[in-house]
C-alpha positions in Angstrom: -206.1 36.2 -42.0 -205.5 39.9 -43.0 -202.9 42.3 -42.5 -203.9 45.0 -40.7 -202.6 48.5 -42.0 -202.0 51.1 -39.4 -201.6 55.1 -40.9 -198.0 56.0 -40.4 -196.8 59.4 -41.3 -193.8 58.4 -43.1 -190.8 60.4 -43.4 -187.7 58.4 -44.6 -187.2 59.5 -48.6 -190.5 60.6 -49.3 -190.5 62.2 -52.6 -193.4 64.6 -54.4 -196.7 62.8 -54.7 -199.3 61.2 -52.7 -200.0 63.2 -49.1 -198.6 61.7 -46.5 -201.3 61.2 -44.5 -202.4 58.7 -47.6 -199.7 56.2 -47.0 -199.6 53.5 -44.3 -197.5 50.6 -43.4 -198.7 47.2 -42.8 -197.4 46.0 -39.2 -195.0 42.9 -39.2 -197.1 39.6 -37.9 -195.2 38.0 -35.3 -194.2 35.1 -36.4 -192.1 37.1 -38.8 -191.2 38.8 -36.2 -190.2 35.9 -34.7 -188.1 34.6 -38.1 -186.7 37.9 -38.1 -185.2 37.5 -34.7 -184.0 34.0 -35.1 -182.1 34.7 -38.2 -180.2 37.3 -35.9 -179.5 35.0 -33.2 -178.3 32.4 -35.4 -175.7 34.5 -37.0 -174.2 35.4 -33.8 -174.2 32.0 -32.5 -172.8 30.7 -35.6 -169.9 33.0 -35.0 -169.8 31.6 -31.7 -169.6 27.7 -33.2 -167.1 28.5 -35.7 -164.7 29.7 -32.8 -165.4 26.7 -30.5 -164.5 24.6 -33.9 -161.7 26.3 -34.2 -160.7 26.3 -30.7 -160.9 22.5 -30.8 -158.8 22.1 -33.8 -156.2 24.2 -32.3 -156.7 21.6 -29.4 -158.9 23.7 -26.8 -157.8 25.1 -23.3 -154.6 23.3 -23.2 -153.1 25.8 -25.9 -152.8 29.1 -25.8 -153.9 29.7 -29.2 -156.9 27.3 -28.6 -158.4 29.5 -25.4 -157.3 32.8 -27.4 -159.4 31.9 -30.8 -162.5 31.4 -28.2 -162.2 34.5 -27.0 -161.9 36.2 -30.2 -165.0 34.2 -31.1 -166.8 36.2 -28.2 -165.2 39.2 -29.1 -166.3 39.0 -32.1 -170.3 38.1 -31.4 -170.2 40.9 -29.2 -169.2 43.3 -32.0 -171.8 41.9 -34.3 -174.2 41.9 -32.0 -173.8 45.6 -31.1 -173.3 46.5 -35.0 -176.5 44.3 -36.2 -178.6 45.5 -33.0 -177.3 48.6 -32.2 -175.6 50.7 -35.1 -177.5 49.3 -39.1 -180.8 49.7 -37.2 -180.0 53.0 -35.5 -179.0 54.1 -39.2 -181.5 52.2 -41.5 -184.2 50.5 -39.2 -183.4 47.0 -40.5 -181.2 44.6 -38.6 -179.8 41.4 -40.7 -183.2 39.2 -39.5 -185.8 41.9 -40.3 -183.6 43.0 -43.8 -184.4 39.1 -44.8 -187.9 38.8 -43.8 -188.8 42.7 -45.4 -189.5 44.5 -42.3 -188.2 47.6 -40.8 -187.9 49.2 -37.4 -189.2 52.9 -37.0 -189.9 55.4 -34.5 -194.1 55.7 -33.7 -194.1 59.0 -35.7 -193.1 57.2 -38.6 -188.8 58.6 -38.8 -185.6 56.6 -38.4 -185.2 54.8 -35.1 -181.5 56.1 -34.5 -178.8 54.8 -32.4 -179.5 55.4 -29.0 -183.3 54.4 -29.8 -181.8 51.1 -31.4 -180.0 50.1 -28.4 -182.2 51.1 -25.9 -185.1 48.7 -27.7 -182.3 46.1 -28.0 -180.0 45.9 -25.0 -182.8 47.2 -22.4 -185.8 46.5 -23.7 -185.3 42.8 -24.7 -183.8 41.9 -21.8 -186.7 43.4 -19.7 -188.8 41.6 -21.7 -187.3 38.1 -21.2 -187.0 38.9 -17.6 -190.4 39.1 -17.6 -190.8 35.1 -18.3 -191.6 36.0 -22.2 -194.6 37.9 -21.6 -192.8 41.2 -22.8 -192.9 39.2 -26.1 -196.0 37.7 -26.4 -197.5 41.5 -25.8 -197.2 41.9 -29.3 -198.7 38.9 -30.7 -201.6 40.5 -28.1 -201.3 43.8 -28.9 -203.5 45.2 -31.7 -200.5 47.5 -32.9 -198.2 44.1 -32.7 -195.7 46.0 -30.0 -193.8 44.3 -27.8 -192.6 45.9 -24.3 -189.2 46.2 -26.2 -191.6 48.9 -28.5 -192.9 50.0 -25.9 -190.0 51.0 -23.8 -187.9 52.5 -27.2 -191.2 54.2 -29.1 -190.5 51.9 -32.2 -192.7 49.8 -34.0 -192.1 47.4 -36.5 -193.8 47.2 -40.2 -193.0 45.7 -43.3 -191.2 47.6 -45.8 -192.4 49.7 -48.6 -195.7 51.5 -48.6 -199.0 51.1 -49.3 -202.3 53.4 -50.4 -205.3 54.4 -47.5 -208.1 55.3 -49.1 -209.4 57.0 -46.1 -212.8 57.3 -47.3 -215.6 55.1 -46.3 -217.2 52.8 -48.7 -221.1 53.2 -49.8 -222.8 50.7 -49.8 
């Protein structure tokens, strides 16, 4: 199986060389995508466990300071997740899952995603697209430009980092 590499004009610390129009990104498979994600979720509900833990050594709902930890356990994931979701991507297109399995969020033109971009994709678009029984995920394993209705929705699509040579001109054979 081959990666496919889709021409992206790229315009996040581009420095004096190559054309633009010579460099591409290789779109994220989506099982990575899929690692990507999971490594996300599991950091917020690890927060979540270590609270509940906590909240049961402290001896749970019958103390005050057992219910209180659990809520600053939720507190807490809810910060994360609008700081790993919402804000680093907004600010550097990578979120803690896709910074560990090297691939980056970016606008369809190729610049940063931003904030507001970042939390519309995350907090509308992936809600939309469980709502939709999964499917709004599985469009990208479909989908010959590997976006999801999340990408669709926001504009984004997801690559691996770094970039990579076109030659754009056609072989002789």
């Amino acid at each position: 199986m081959t990666a496919a590499a889709e021409t992206v004009a790229v315009h996040r610390n581009v420095e004096p060389g190559p054309p633009v129009q010579n460099l591409a990104r290789i779109r994220a498979p989506f099982s990575l995508r899929c690692g990507a994600i999971l490594i996300d979720y599991i950091v917020l509900v690890a927060i979540l466990a270590f609270s509940t833990l906590i909240s049961r050594l402290l001896g749970g709902g019958a103390r005050s300071a057992g219910s209180s930890s659990e809520n600053v356990g939720i507190l807490l994931s809810l910060v994360v997740a609008a700081l790993d979701l919402g804000v680093l991507p907004g600010l550097t297109g990578l979120t803690i899952g896709k910074w560990a399995t090297g691939l980056c969020i970016l606008r369809n033109d190729g610049t940063e995603l931003g904030i507001g971009r970042a939390f519309l994709r995350h907090f509308v678009g992936y809600p939309l697209s469980a709502i939709t029984l999964g499917l709004g995920f599985i469009i990208a394993a479909l989908n010959a430009r590997g976006r999801g209705l999340h990408d669709l929705i926001a504009g984004t699509i997801v690559v691996r980092e770094g970039t990579v040579m076109v030659d754009n001109r056609r072989r002789r054979a």
